[in-house]
Every structure is written in C-alpha cells, then in structure tokens.
PDBQT receptor file of N, H, CA, C and O in Angstrom, charges set to zero:
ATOM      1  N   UNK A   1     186.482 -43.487  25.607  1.00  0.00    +0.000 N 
ATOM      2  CA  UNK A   1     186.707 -42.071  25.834  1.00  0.00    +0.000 C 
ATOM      3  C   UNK A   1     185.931 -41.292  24.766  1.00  0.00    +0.000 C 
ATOM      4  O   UNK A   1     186.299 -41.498  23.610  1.00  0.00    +0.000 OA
ATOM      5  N   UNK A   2     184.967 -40.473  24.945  1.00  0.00    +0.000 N 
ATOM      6  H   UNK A   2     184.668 -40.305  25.884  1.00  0.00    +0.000 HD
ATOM      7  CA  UNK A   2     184.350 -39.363  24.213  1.00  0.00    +0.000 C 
ATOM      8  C   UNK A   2     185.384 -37.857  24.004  1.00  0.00    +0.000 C 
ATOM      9  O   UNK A   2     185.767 -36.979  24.777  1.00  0.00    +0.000 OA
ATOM     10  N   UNK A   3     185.494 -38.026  23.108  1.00  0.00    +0.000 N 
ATOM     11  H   UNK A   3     185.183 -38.739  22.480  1.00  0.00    +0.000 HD
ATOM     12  CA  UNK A   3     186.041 -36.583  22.459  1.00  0.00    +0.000 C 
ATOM     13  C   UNK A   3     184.912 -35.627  21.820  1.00  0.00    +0.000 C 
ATOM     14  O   UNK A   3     183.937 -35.739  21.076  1.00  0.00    +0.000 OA
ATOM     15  N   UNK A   4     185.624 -34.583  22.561  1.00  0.00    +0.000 N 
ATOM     16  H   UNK A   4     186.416 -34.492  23.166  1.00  0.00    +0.000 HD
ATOM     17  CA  UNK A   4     184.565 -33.298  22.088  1.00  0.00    +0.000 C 
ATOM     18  C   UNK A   4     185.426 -32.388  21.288  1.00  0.00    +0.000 C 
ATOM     19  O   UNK A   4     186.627 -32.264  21.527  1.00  0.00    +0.000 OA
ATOM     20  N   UNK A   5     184.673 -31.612  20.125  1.00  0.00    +0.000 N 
ATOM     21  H   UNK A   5     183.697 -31.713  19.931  1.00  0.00    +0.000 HD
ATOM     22  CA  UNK A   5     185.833 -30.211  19.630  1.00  0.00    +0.000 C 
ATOM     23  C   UNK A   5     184.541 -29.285  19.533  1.00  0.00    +0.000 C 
ATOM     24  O   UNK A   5     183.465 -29.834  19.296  1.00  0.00    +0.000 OA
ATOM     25  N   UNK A   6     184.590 -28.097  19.681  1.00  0.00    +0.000 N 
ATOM     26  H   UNK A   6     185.464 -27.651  19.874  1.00  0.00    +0.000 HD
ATOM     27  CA  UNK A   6     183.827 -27.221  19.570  1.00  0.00    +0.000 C 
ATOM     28  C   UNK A   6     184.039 -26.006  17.854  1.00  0.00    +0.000 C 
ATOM     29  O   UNK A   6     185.198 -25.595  17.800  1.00  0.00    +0.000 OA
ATOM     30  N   UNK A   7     183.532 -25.709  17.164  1.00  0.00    +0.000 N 
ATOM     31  H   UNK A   7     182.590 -26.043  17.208  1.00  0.00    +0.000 HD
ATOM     32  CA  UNK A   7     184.041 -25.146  16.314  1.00  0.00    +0.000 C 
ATOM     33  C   UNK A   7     183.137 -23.668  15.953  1.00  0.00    +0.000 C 
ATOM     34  O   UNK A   7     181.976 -23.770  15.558  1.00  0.00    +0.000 OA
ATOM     35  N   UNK A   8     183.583 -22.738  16.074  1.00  0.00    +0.000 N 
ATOM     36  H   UNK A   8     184.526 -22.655  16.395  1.00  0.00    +0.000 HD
ATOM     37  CA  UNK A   8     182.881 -21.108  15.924  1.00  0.00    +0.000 C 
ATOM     38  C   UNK A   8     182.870 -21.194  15.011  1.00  0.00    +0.000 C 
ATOM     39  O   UNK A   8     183.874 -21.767  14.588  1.00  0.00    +0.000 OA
ATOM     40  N   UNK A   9     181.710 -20.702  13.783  1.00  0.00    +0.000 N 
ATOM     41  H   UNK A   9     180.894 -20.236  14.127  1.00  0.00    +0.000 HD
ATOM     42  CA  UNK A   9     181.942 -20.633  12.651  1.00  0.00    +0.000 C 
ATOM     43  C   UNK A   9     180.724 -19.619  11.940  1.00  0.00    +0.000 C 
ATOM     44  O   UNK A   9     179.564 -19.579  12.351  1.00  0.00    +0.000 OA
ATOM     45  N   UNK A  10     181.237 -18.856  10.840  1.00  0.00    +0.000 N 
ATOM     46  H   UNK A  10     182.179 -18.889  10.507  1.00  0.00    +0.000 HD
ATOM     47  CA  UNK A  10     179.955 -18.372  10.309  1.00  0.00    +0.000 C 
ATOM     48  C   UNK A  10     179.499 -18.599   8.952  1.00  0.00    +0.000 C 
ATOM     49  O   UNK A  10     179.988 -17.936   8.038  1.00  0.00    +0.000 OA
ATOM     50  N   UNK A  11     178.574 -19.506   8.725  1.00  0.00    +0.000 N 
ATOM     51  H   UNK A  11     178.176 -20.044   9.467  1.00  0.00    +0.000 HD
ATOM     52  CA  UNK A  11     178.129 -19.722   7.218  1.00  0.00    +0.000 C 
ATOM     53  C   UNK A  11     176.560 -19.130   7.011  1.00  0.00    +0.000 C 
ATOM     54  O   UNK A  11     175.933 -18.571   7.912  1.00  0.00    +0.000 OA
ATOM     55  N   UNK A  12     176.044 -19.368   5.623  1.00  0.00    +0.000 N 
ATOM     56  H   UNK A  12     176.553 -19.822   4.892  1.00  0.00    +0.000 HD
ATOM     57  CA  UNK A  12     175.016 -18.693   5.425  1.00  0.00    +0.000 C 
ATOM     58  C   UNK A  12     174.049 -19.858   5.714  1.00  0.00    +0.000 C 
ATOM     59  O   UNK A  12     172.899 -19.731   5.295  1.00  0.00    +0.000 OA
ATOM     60  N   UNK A  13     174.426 -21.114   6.463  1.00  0.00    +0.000 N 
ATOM     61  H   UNK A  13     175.361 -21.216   6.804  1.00  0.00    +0.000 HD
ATOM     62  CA  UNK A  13     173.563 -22.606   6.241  1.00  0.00    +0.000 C 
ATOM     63  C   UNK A  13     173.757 -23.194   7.059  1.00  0.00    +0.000 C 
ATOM     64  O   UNK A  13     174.749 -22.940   7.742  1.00  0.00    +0.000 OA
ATOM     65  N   UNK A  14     173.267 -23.808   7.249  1.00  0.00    +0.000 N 
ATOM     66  H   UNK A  14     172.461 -24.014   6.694  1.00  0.00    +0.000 HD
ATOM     67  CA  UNK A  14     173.465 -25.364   8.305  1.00  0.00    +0.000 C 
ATOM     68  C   UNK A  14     173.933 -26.551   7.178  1.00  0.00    +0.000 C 
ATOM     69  O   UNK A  14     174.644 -27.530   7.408  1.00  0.00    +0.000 OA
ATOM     70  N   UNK A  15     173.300 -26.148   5.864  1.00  0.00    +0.000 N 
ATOM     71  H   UNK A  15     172.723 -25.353   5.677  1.00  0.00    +0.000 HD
ATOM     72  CA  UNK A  15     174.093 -27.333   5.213  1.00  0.00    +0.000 C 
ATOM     73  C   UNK A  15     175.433 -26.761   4.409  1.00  0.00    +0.000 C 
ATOM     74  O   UNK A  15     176.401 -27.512   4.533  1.00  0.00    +0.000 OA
ATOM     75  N   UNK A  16     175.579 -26.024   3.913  1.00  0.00    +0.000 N 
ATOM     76  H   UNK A  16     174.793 -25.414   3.812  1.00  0.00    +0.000 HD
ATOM     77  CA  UNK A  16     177.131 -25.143   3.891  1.00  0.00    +0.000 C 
ATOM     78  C   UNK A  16     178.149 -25.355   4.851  1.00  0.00    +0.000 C 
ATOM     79  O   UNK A  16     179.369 -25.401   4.692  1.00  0.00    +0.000 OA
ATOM     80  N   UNK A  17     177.352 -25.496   6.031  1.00  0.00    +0.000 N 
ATOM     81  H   UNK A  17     176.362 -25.459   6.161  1.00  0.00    +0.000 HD
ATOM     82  CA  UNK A  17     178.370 -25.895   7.413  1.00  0.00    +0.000 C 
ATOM     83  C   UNK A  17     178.836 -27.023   7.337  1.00  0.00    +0.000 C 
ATOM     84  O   UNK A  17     180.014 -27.373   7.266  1.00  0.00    +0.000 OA
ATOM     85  N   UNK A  18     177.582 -27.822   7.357  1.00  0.00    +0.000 N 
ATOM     86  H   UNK A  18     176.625 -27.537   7.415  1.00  0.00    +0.000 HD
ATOM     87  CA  UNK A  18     178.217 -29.815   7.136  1.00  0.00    +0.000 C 
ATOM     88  C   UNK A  18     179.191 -29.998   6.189  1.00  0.00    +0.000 C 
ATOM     89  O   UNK A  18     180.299 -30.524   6.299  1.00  0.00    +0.000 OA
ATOM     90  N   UNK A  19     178.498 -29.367   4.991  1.00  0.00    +0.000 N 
ATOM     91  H   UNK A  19     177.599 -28.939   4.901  1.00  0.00    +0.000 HD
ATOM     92  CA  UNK A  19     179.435 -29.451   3.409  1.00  0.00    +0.000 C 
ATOM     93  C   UNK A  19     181.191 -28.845   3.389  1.00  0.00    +0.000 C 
ATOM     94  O   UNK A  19     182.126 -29.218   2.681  1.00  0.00    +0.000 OA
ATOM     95  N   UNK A  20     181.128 -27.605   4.652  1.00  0.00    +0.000 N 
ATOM     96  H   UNK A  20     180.369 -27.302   5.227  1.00  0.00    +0.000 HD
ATOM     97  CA  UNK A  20     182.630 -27.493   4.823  1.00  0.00    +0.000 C 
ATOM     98  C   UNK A  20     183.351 -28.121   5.522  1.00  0.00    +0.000 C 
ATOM     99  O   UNK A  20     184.527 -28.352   5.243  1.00  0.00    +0.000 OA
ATOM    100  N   UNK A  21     182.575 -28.628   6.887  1.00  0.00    +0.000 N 
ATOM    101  H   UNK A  21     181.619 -28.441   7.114  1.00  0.00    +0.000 HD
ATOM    102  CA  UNK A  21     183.560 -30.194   7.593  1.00  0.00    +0.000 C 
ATOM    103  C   UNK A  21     183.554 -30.617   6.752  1.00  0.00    +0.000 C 
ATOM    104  O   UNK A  21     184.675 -30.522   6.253  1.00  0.00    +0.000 OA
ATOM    105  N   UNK A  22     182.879 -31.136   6.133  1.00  0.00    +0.000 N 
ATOM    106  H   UNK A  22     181.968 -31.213   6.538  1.00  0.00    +0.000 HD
ATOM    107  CA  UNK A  22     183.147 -32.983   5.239  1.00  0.00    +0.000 C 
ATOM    108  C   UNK A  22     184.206 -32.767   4.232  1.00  0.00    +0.000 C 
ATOM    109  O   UNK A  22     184.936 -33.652   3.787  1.00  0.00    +0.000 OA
ATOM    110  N   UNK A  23     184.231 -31.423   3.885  1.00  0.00    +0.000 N 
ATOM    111  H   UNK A  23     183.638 -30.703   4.247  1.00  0.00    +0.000 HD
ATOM    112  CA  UNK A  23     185.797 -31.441   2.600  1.00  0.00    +0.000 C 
ATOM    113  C   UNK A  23     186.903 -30.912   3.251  1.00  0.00    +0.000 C 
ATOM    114  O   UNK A  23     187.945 -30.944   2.597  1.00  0.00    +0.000 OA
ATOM    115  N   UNK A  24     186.973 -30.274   4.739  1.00  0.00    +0.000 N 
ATOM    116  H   UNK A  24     186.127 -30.248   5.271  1.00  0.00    +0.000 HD
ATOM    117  CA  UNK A  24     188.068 -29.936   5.627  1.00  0.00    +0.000 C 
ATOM    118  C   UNK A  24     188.436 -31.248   6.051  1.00  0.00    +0.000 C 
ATOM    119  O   UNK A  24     189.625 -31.564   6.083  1.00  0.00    +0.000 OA
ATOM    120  N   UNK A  25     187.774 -31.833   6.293  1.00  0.00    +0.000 N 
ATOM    121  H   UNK A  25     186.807 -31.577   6.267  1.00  0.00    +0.000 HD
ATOM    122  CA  UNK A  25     188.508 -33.317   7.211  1.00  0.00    +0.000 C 
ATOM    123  C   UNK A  25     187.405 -34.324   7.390  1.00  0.00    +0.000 C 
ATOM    124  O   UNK A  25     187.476 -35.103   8.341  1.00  0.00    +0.000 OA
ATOM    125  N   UNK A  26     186.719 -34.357   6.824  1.00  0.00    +0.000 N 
ATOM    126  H   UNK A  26     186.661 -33.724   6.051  1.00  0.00    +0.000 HD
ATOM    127  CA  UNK A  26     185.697 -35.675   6.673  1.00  0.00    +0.000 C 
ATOM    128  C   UNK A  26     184.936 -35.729   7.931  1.00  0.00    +0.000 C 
ATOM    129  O   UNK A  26     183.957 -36.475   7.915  1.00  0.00    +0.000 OA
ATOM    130  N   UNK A  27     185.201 -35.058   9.070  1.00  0.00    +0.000 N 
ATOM    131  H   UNK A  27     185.997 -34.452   9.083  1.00  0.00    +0.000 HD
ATOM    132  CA  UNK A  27     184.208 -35.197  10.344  1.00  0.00    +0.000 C 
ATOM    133  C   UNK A  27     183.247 -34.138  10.349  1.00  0.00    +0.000 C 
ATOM    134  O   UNK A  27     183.735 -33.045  10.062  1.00  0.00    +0.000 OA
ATOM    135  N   UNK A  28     181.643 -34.150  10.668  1.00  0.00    +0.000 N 
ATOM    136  H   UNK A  28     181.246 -35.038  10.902  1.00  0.00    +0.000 HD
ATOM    137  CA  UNK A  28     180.485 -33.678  10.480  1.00  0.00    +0.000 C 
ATOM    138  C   UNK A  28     180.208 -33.675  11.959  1.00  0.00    +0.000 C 
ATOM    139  O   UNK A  28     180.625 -34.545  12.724  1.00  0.00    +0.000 OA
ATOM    140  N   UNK A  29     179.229 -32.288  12.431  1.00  0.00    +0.000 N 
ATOM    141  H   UNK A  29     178.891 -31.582  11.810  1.00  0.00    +0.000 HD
ATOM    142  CA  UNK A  29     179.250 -32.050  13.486  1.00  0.00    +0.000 C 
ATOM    143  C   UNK A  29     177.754 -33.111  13.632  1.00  0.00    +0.000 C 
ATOM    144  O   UNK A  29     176.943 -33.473  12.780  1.00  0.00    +0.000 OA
ATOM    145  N   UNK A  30     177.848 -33.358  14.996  1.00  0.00    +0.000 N 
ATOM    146  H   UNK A  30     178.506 -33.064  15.689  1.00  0.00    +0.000 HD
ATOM    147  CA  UNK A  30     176.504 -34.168  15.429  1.00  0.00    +0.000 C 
ATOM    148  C   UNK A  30     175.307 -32.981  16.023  1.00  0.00    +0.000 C 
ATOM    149  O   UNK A  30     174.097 -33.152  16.169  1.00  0.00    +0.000 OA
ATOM    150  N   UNK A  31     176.093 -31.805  16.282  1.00  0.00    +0.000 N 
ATOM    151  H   UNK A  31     177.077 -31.665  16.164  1.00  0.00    +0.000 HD
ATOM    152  CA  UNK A  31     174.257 -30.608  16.463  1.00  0.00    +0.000 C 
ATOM    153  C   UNK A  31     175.164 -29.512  16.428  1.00  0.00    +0.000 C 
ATOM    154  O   UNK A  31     176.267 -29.356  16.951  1.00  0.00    +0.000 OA
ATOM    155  N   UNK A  32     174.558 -28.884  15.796  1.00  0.00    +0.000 N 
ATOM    156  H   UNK A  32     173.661 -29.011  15.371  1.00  0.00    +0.000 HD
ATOM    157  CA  UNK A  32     174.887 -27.419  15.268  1.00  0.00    +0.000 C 
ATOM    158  C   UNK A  32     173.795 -26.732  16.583  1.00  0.00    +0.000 C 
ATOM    159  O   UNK A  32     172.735 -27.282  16.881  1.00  0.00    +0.000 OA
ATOM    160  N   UNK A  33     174.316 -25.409  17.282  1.00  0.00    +0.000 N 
ATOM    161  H   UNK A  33     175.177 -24.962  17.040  1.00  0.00    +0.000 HD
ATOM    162  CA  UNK A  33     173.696 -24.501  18.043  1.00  0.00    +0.000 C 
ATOM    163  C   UNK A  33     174.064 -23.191  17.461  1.00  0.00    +0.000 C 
ATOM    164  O   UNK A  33     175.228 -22.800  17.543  1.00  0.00    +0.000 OA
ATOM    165  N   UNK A  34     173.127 -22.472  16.865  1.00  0.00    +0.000 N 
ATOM    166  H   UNK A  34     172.181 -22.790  16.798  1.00  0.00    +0.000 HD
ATOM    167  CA  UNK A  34     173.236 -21.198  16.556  1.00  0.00    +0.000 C 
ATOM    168  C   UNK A  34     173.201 -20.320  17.912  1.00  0.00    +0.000 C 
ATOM    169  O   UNK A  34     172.730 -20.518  19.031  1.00  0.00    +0.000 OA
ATOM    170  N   UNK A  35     173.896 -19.286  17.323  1.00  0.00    +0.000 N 
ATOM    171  H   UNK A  35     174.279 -19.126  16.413  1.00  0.00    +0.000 HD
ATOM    172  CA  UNK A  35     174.760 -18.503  18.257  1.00  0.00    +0.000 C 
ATOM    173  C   UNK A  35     174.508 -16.591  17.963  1.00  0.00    +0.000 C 
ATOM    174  O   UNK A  35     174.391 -16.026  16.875  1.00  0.00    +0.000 OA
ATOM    175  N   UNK A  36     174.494 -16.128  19.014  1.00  0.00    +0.000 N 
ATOM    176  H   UNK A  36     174.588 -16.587  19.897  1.00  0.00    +0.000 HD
ATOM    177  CA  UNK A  36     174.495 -14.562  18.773  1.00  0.00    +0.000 C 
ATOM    178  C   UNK A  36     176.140 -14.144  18.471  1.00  0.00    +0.000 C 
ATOM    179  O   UNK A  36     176.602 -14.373  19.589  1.00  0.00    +0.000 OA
ATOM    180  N   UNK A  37     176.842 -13.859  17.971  1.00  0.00    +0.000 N 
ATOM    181  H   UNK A  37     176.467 -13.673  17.063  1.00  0.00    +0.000 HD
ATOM    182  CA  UNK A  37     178.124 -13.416  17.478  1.00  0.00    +0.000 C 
ATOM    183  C   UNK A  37     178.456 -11.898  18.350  1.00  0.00    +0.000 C 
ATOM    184  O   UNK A  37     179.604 -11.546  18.618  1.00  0.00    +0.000 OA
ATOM    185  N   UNK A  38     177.626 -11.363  18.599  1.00  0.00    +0.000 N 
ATOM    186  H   UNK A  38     176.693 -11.648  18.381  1.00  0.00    +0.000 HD
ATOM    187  CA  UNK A  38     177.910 -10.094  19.117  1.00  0.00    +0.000 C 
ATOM    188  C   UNK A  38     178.641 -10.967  20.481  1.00  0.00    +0.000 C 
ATOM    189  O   UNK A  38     179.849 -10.965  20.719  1.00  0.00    +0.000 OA
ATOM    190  N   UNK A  39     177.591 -11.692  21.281  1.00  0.00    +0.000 N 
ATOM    191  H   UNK A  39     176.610 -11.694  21.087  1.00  0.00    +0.000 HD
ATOM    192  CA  UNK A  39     178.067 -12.149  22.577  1.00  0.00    +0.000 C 
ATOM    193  C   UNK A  39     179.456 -13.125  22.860  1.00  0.00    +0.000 C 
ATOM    194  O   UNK A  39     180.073 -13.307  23.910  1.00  0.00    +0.000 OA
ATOM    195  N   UNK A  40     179.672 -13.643  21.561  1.00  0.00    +0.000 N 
ATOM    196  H   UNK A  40     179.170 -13.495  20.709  1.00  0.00    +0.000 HD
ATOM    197  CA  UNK A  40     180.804 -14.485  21.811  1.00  0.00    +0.000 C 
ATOM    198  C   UNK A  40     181.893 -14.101  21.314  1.00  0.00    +0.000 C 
ATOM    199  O   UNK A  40     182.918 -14.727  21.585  1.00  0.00    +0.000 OA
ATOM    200  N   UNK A  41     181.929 -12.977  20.466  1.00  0.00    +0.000 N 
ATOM    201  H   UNK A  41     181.096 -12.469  20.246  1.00  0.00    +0.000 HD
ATOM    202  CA  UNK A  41     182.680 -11.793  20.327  1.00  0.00    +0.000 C 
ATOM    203  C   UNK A  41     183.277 -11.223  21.570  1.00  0.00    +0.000 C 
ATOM    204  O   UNK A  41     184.494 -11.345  21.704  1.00  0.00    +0.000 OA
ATOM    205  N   UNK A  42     182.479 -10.522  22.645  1.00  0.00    +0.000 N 
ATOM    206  H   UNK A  42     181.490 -10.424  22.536  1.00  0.00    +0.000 HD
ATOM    207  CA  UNK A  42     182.425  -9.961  23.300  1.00  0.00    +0.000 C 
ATOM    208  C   UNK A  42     183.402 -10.812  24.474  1.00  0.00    +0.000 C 
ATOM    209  O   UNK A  42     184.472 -10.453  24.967  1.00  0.00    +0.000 OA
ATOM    210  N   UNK A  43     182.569 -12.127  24.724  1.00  0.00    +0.000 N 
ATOM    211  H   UNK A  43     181.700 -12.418  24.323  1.00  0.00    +0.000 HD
ATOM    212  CA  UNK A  43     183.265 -13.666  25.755  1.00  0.00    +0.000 C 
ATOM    213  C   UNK A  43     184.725 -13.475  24.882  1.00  0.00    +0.000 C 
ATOM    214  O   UNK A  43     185.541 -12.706  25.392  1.00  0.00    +0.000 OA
ATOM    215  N   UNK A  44     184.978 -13.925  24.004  1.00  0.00    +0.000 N 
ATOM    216  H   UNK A  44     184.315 -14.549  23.589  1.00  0.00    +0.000 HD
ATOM    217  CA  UNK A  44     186.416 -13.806  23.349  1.00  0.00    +0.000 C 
ATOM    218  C   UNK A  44     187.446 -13.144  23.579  1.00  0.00    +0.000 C 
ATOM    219  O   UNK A  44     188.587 -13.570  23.755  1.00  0.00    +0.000 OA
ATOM    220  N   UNK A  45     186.890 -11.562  23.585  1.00  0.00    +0.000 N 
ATOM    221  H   UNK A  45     185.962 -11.216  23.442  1.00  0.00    +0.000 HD
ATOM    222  CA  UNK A  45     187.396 -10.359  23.644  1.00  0.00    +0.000 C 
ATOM    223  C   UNK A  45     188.069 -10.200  24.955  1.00  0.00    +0.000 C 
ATOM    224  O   UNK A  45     189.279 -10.015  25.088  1.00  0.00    +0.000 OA
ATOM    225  N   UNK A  46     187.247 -10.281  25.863  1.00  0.00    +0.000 N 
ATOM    226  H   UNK A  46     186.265 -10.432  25.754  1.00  0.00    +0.000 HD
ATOM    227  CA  UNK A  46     187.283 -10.220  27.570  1.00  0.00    +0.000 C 
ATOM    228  C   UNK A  46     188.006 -11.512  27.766  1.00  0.00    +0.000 C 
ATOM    229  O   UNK A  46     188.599 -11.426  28.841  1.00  0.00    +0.000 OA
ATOM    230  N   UNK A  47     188.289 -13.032  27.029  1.00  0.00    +0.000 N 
ATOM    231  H   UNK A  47     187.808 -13.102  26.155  1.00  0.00    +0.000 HD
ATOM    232  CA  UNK A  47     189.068 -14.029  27.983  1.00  0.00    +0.000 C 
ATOM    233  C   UNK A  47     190.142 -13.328  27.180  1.00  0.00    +0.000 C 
ATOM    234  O   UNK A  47     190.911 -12.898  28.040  1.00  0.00    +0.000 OA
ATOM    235  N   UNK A  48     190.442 -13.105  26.410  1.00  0.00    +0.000 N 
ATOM    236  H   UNK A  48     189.817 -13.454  25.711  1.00  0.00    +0.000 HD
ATOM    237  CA  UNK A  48     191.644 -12.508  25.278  1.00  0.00    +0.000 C 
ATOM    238  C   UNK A  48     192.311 -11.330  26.427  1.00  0.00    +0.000 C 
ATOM    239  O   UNK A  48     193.541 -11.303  26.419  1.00  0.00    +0.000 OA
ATOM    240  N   UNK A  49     191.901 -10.752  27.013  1.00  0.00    +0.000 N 
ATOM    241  H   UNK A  49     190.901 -10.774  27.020  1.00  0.00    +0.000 HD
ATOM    242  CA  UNK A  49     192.162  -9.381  27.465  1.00  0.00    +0.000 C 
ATOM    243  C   UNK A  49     192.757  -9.814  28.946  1.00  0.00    +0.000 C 
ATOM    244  O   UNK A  49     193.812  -9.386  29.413  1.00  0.00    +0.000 OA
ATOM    245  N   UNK A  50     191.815 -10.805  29.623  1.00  0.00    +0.000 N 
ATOM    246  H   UNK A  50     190.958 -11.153  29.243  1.00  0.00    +0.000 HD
ATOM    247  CA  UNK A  50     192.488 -11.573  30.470  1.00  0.00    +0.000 C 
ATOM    248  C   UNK A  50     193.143 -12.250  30.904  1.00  0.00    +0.000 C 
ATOM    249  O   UNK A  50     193.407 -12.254  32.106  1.00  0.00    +0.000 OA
ATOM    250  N   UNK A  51     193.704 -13.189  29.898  1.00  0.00    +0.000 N 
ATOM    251  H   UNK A  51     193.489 -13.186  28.922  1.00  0.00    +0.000 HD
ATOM    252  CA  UNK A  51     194.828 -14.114  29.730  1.00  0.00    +0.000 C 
ATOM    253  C   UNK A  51     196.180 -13.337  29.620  1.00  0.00    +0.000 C 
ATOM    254  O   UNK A  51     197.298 -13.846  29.708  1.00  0.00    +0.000 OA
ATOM    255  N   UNK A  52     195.777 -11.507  29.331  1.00  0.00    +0.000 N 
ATOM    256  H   UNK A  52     194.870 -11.094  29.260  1.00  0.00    +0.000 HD
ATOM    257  CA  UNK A  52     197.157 -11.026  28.554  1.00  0.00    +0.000 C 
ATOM    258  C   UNK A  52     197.168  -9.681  29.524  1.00  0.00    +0.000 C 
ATOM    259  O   UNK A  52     198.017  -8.835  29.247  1.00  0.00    +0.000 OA
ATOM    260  N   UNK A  53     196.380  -9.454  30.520  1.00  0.00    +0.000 N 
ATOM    261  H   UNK A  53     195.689 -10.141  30.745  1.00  0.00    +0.000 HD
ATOM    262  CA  UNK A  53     197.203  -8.406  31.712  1.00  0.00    +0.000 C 
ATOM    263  C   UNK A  53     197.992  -8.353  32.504  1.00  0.00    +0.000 C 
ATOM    264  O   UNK A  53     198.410  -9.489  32.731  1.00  0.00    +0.000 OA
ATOM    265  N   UNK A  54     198.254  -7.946  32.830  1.00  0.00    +0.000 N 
ATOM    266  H   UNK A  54     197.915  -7.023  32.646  1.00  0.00    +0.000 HD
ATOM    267  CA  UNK A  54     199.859  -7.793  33.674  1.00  0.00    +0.000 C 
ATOM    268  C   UNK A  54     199.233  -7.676  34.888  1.00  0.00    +0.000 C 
ATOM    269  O   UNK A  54     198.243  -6.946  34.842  1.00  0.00    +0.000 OA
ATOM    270  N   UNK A  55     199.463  -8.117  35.878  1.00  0.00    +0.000 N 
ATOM    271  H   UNK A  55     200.267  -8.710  35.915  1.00  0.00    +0.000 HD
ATOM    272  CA  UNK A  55     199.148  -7.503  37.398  1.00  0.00    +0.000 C 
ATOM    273  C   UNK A  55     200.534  -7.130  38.129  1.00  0.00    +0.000 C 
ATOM    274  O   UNK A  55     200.525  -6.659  39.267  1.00  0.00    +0.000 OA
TER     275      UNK A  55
C-alpha cells in the first residue's frame, strides 16, 4: 500500500523545507511543487465556504 500526505507550506527554501520535516518527524518529502499561494488560498477559501452553507 502507498501512502500519500500532502503538506502546504511556506518557507524561504527548498532546503529549510526538508530541514523542517526531518526535525518535525523524521519524514522528508520525495518532490516539492512550488505553488502560487494566492490560488490555493482562494481553492481553500471557496471548499471552506462550501463545506459550511446551509441550503
């Protein structure tokens, strides 16, 4: 079985990033994808807003 975790995060590095998994919990991501923040802000915002309306 393959396990996946996805993790949002904002550092000033790609190696700052590794260096904070490895002292949070010893697991290191296998590929980092940089990301626009405005847009996944935005995706967040809108499933956030949707999960919590009333119809």
């Amino acid at each position: 079985m393959r396990k996946k975790a996805f993790c949002l995060i904002a550092a000033p590095s790609k190696e700052s990033l590794i260096e904070l998994h490895e002292n949070a919990h010893g697991a290191v991501p296998t590929s980092i994808i940089e990301v626009n923040d405005t847009i996944i802000e935005s995706f967040l915002v809108e499933k956030w807003f949707m999960s919590n309306i009333r119809h």
